[in-house]
N, C-alpha and C positions, 0 to 999 in steps of 0.2 A: 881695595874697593870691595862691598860689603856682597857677596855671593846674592844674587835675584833669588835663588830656590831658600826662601827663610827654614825653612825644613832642617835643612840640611847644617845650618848656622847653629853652634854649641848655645846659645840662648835662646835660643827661637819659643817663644808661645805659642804658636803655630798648632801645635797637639793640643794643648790646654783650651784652645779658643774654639779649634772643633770640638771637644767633647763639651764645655759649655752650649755652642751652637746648635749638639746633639740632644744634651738637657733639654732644653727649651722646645724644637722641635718635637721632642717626645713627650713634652708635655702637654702642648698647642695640639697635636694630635689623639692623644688621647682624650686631651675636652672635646673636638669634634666628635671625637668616635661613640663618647657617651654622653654629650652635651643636651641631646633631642630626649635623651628617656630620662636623664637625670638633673633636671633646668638645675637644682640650688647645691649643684656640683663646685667645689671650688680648688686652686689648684695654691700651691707655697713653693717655692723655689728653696732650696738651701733651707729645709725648717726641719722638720723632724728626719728628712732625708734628703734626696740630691731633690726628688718632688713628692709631696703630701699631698695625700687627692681627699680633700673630705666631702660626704655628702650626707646628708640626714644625720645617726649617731652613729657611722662609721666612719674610721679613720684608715689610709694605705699608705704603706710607705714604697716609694718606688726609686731601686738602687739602678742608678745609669751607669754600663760602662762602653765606652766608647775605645774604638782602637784605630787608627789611622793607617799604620805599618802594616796593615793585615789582617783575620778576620780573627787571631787569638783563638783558642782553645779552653773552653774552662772543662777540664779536667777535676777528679775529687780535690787535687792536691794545687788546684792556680788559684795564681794572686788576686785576682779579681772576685772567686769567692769568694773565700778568707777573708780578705778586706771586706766584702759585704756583710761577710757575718759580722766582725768589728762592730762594724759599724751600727749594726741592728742589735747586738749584746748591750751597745750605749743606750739605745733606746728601751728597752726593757725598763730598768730600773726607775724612769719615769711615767709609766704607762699608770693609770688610774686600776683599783683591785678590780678583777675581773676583767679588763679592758686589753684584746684582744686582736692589734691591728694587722692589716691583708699585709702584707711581707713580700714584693716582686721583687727580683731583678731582669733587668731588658738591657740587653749586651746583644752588641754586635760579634760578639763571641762564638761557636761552635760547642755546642754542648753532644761529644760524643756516645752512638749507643752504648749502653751498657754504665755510665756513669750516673752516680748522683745526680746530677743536677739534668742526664734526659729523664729518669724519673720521676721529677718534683714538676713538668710541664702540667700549666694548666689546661694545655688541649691532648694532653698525651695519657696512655695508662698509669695514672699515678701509684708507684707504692712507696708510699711512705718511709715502711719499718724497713725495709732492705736498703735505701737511699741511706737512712740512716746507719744501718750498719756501714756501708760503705766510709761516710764522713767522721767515723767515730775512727773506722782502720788508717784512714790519712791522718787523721791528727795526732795518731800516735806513734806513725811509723815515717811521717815526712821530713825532711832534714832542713827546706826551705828556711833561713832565716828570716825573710821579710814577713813569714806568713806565723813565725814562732809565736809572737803574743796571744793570735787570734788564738792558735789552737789551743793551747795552753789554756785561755779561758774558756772555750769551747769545753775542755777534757773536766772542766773543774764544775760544771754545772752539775744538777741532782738528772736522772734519766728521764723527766717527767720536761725540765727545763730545756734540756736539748729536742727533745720531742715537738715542745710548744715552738719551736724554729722553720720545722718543715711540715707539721700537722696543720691541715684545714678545721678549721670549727666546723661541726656536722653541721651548721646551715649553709656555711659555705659551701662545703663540697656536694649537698643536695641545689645548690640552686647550679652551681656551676657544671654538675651532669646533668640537670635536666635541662638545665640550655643548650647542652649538645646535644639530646636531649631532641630536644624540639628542632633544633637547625637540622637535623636530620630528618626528621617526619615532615618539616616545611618543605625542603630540598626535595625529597621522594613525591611528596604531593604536585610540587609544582612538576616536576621531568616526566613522570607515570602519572596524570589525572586519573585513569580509568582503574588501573591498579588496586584493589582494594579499594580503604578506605573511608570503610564502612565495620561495624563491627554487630555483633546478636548483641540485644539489649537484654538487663537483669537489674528490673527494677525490685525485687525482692516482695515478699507477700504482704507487706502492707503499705500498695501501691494499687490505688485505685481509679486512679485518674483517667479517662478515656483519652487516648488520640488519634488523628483521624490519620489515613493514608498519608498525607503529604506530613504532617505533624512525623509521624513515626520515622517517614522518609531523611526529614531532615535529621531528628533525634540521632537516628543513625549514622550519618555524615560527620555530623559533628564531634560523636564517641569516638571515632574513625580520625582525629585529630588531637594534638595533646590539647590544643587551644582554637576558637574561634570565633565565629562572627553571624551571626543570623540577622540578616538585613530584609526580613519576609516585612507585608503591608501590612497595616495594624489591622488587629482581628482575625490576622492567620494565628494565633495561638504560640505568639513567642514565648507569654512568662512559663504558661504549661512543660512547653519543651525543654527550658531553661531546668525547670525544677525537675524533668527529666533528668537533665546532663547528670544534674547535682545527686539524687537519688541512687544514677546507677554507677557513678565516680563514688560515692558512699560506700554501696553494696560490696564496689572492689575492693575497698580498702586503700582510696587513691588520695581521697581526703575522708575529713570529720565532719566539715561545716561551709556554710557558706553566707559570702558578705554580698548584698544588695547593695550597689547607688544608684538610685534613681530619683525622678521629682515625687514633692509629697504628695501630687495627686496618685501616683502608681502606689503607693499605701495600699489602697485600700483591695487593689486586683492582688497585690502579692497574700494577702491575708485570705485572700477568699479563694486565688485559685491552688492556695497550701490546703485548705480546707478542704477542696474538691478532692483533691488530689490523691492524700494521705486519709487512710482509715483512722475514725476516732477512736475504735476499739486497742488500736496496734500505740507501740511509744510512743509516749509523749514528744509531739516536736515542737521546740520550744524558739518561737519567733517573736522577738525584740527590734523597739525600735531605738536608734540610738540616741539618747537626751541627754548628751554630755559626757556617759560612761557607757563605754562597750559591753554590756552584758556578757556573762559565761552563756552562749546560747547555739542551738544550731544552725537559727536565719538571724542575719544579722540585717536589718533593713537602714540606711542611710541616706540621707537626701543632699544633694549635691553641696547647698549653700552651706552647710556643713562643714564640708572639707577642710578649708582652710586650717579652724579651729583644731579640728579633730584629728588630722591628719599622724602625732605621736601617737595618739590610743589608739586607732586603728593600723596602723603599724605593728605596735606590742600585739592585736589579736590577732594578726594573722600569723605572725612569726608564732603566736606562740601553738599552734595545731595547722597542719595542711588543710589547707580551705582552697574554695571555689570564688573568684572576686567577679562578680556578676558587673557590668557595666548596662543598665534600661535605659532606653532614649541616650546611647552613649552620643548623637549626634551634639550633647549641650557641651563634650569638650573636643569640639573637632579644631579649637583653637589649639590644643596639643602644650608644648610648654611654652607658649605666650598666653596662657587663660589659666586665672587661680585654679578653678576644676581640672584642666586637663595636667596643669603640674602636678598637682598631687594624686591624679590617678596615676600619671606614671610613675611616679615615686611608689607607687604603692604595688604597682603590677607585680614586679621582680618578687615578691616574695609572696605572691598566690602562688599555689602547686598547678593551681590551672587558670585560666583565665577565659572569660566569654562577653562579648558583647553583642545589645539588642539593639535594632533601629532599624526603622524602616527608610529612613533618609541618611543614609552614610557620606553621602559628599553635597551637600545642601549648596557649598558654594564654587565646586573645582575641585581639583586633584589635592591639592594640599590638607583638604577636610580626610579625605581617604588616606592621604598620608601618615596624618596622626591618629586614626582610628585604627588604624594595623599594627601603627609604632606600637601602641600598646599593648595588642592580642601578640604581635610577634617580636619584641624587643629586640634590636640592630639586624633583624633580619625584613619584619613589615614593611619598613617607607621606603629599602631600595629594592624592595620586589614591583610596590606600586611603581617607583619611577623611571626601572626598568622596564615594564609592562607599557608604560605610557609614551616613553620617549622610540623607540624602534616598532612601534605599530600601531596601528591606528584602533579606535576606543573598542570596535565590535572585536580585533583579536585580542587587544587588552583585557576585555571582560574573560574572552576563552583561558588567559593563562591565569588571571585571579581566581577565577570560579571555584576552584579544588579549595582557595582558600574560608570557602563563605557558603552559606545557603540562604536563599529566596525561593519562597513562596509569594506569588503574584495574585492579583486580583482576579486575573482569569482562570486560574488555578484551582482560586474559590469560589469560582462558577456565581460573580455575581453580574446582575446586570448591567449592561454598560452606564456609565454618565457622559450627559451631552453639557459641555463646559464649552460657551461662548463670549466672546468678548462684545461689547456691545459700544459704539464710540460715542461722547455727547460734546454738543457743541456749543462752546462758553459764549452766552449772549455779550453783548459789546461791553458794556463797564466792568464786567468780570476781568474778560481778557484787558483790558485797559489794563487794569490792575495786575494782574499777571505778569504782564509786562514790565511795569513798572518794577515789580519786584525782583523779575528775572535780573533787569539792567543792575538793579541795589545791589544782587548779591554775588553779580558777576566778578567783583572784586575779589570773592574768596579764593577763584582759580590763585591767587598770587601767595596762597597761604595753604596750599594742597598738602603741605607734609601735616598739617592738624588734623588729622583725619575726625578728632572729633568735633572742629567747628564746622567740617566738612559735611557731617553727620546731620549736626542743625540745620543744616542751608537745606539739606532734601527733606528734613521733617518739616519745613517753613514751605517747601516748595510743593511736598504734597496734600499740606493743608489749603494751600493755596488754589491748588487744582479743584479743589470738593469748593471752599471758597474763601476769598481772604479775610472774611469778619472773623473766621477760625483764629487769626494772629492777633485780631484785637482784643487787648486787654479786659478779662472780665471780672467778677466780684473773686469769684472759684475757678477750680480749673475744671470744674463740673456744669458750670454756667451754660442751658442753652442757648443759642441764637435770637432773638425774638426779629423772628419774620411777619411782616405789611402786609395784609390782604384787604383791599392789589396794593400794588407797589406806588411807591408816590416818586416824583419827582425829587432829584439831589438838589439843594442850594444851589446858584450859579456861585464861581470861585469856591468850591468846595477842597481843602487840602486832600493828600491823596491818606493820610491817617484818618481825617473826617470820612472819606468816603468807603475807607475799608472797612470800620468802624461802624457805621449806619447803612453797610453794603445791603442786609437785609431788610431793610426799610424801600429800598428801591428796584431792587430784581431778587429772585426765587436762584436757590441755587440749581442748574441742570440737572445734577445729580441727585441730588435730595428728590427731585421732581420725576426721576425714573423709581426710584425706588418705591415712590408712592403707588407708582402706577404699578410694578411690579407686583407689590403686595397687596396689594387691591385688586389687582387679574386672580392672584392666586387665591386669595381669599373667598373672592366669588364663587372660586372654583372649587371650595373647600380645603384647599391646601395651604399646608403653615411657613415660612418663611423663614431662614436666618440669614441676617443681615451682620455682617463682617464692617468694621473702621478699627483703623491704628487710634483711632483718637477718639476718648470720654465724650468730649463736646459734640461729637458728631453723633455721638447713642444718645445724649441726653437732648441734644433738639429732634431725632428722629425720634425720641420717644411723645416729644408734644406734635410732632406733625402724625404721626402713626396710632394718634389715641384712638381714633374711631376702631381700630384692631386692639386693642389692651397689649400694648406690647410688655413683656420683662425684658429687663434691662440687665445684663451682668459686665462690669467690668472689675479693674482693682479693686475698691473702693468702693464695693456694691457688700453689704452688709446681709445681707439677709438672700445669699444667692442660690442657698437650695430652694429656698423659699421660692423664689422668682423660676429657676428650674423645674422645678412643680407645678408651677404654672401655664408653663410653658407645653410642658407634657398633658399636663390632666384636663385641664380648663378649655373648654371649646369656645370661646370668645377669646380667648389669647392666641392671636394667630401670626406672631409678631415675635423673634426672641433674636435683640440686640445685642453684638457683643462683640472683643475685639481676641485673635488669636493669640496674642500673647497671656490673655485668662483662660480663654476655655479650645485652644489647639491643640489640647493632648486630653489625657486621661477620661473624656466625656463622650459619652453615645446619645443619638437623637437619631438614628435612624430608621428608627422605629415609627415616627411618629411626623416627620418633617424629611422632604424630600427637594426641596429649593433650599437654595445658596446665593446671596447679591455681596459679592464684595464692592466697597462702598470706594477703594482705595486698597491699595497694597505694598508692600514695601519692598525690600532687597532679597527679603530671607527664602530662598526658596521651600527649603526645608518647612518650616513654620506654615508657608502655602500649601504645602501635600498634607501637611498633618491636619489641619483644619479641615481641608477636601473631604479629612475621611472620618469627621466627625456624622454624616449624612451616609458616607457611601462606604459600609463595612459588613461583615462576614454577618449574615442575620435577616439579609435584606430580603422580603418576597418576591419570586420569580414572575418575571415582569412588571417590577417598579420601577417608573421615572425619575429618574434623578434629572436634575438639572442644577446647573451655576451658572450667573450671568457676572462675567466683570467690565465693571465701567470704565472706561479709560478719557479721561479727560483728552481731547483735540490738542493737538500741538502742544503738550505740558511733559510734566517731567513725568506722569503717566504712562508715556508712549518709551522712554530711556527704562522706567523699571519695566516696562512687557517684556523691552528687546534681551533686556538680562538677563530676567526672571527664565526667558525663552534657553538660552545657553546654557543656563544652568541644568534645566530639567532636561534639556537633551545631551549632556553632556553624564547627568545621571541614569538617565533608560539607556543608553549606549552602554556605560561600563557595567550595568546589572541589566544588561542583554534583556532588558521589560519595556515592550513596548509600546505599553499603554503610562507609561510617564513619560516618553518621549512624545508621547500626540499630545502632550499639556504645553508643549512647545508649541506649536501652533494653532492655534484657535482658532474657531469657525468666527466670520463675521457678524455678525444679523445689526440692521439699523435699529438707530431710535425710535421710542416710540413716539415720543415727544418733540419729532423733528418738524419745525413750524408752529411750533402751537406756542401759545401765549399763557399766563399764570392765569388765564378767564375760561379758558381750553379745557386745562389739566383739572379745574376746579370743576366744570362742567361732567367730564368725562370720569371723574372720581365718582360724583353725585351719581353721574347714571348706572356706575357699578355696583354701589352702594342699595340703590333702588333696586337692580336684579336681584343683589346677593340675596336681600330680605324676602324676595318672593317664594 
């Protein structure tokens, strides 16, 4: 009868089947371990080694050995070596000229002090050239038969070729100390916050740029780190600071240059606040934008949609000099390696000498936004510092253990006046919500189809056009086509389908919304102040621009051609009291608060992120002491208005919580105020326009 312990049985696979078992576990683990920084990682079983890990234009070869009986020894002179080198001597000869692949072994072996192979640790004091003496005295003085061939070829190599076995390529061994590198300065920062941390700044003499207390504060902080994160509100003076890091990371001698991604609207602040910055008298600093070729330059500027393309040329520049990889608005990859942008920024992180990211919205939608924004600044050490932080303590000590990692600068900081942001509810007269309805029940069906997230995507872009009003669905010439609304409203046909009635909706009732807005900017108008009015959607600027003509409104969306033109107008022109536009055009890179002090979001979507940045197109660093701000957001009654508040709400206090600000977490909750428009009729609103009209003129 056949012995149960197969171990023990003179044919057993048993040993064979574990070290395969161990193959693959060690390969499965190590795509976890670098899967999140390296998405287009891929892994070969039995290819050029037991496993071949390639990613980008590197190639690894990684020799498994596995031992059952015990934990083996690889000593200068064991078989487990020697067989590795074999085995990697095979591989040579086919390597491409110049082509230069990572060489591990991972053995459940013991590598004792004092031997070759504890010297060759890549977490340990590597020396090279005395490892090597060691493997060169084994191969000549070992009697082992099984290991006779390796050495033999081993001994017959030029000294340069045995060298290229256990030698690091100088970029490997600069990326792999300064990841120790930095897991040590990360470690010290998070256990000692108070500790240091800070370091004297030396921007050298032709460095002229002003910064203010908090500016310097930060500058500091973050010298004080090898890598990080400035998540200050826009108009605290991020790029400045940035060009700080980089100027005094220069001076040291830590790098040569530095790479910008950011959107093409921030062009034009990195060019101007270079200029501030740096004396024209002192060298020349030579800032490029990237048009297909990486210029030989000192600022390299990039724009995110870029990437994809560009992603090998910008690779070759950084490797090819120490540089600084600047991440602006880095919140556009908080997708991390599910988002074309955030793959290839991490792809590309690993070989900046330093790394920083800007934004003032770093978790727009939850922890997992924070997740990938760390991943980057601090590679397999960032997302489980975050989800440690997250998971054993709740978000106010959370923020206390990230802090050492990041700096903000807040709005109160910057001594500006407060904004009063109210929500304002309006109430869908009866064929609206008929409609609404109707369309609620229509696309109730999609719950059955939740893993599409992007048909899922549609139903709430249907559902919050529906809320403003559902003619918005019906089909028009363009997708730029106003609305043409009845003055008054006439009666619907009796038996009218419910596509007829959404379709000539504005023929028979005024949309709520539309009907605040009017009033809105008509109070302000009177009152001599200008107004910018927020929609996710063209159609809704292009009819509030024929409802809003008595104000000369500008219009900017995608698709608006002549939009400085219209920006000009909007700023200089005192009968343009009116400037229409959706945050996905004008939520970042633009200021108007100089000039306009009211906000009416017409409708809003998911993005929290995208809501703050717009907020502070009105409300930023520049503002006169004691100016009003105000934003008013309309929430449609019982509509899908009232599911994005409650989001929108979690999100922004789930963001003022972990960046300890807490005047983003009071965006969480909103002051009420009624409609204006509550009872009144389209005879009302036309009435009470006229007579504002009438004052304004007086």
């Amino acid at each position: 009868m056949p012995s149960a312990n197969m171990e023990s049985t003179q044919h057993s696979a048993a040993g064979s089947a574990a070290g395969y078992l161990y193959q693959c576990q060690a390969a499965l683990i190590e795509l976890l371990r670098r899967g999140w920084e390296e998405p287009d990682l891929v892994l070969f079983l039995e290819a050029l080694d037991d496993v071949e890990i390639q990613g980008g234009d590197a190639r690894e070869a990684l020799q498994i050995k596995h031992h059952t009986g015990g934990s083996g020894s690889l000593t200068d002179a064991s078989v487990d070596l020697w067989r590795t080198f074999a085995v990697w001597l095979d591989i040579l000869p086919d390597l491409a000229p110049g082509e230069q692949p990572s060489f591990t072994l991972l053995t459940t072996g013991q590598a004792p002090d004092g031997s070759a192979a504890s010297l060759l640790r890549a977490d340990g004091a590597r020396d090279e050239t005395a490892a090597l003496g060691m493997l060169e005295t084994a191969a000549a003085t070992s009697s082992n038969q099984q290991t006779e061939a390796a050495r033999e070829r081993f001994t017959q190599l030029l000294p340069n070729e045995r060298m290229r076995l256990v030698r690091w390529q100088p970029e490997l061994r600069t990326l792999v100390e300064t990841n120790a590198d930095d897991a040590q300065v990360f470690e010290e920062r998070l256990e000692s916050p108070r500790d240091g941390g800070t370091v004297d700044v030396h921007l050298g003499p032709w460095w002229q740029g002003d910064l203010t207390d908090f500016q310097e504060r930060d500058l500091k902080k973050l010298l004080g780190l090898s890598h990080g994160a400035n998540f200050s509100v826009p108009g605290a003076g991020k790029t400045r600071v940035a060009l700080g890091v980089f100027q005094h990371r220069r001076e040291e001698g830590e790098i040569e240059r530095m790479m910008v991604v950011c959107p093409k609207s921030a062009f034009e602040a990195w060019h101007e606040e270079t200029r501030e910055s740096f004396s024209q008298s002192g060298p020349n600093l030579r800032l490029s934008v990237y048009e297909g070729v990486a210029a030989d330059c000192d600022i390299l500027l990039v724009n995110y949609e870029r990437l994809p393309e560009a992603e090998p040329a910008l690779l070759r520049w950084l490797r090819s000099q120490p540089s600084l990889l600047v991440l602006d608005e880095a919140h556009r990859t908080k997708l991390g390696p599910a988002g074309a942008w955030g793959s290839v920024s991490l792809a590309l992180g690993p070989f900046a000498r330093r790394r920083l990211i800007l934004t003032g919205t770093p978790a727009p939608n939850g922890p997992r936004d924070l997740e990938n924004l760390m991943s980057f600044v601090w590679p397999g050490q960032g997302r489980m510092a975050v989800t440690r932080a997250l998971a054993n303590a709740n978000l106010r000590e959370a923020s206390t253990i990230l802090r050492p990692l990041f700096v903000r600068t807040t709005k109160k900081e910057l001594g500006l006046p407060p904004v009063t942001t109210t929500k304002r509810p309006v109430t869908l007269p009866p064929r609206h919500r008929e409609l609404y309805r109707a369309l609620l029940g229509q696309y109730a069906g999609a719950r059955a189809g939740a893993a599409d997230i992007e048909a899922l995507g549609r139903v709430v872009m249907y559902l919050l056009m529906a809320a403003t009003t559902p003619a918005l669905l019906a089909t028009g010439s363009s997708r730029y086509e106003p609305l043409a609304y009845q003055v008054p409203p006439l009666e619907p046909p009796e038996g009218s389908s419910l596509a007829d009635l959404m379709r000539d909706l504005p023929l028979f009732e005024h949309a709520p919304k539309y009907q605040e807005v009017r009033l809105i900017v008509a109070e302000n108008a009177a009152a001599g102040r200008k107004t910018l009015v927020w929609s996710t959607f063209v159609r809704n600027l292009t009819t509030l621009a024929l409802l809003l003509e008595p104000y000369s409104p500008a219009v900017v969306h995608g698709g608006t051609e002549d939009r400085d033109e219209q920006l000009r107008r909007f700023r200089n022109d005192a009968e343009c009291m009116v400037l229409l536009s959706n945050p996905a055009t004008l939520g970042e890179g633009i200021s108007l608060h100089h000039i306009c002090h009211d906000a009416v979001y017409l409708d809003r979507d998911f993005a929290a992120g995208r809501f703050l940045q717009s907020l502070d197109r009105i409300h930023r660093l520049g503002l006169q002491p004691g100016t009003e701000t105000r934003v008013t957001v309309l929430l449609a009654s019982e509509t899908i208005d009232e599911v994005v508040e409650q989001r929108l709400a979690a999100k922004l206090q789930f963001m003022g919580r972990i960046l300890d600000d807490p005047e983003v977490e009071a965006l969480a909750d909103l002051d009420e105020e009624p409609s204006v428009s509550v009872g009144m009729d389209s005879t009302d609103v036309e009435a009470l326009l006229a007579h504002l009209g009438t004052n304004a003129s007086r």
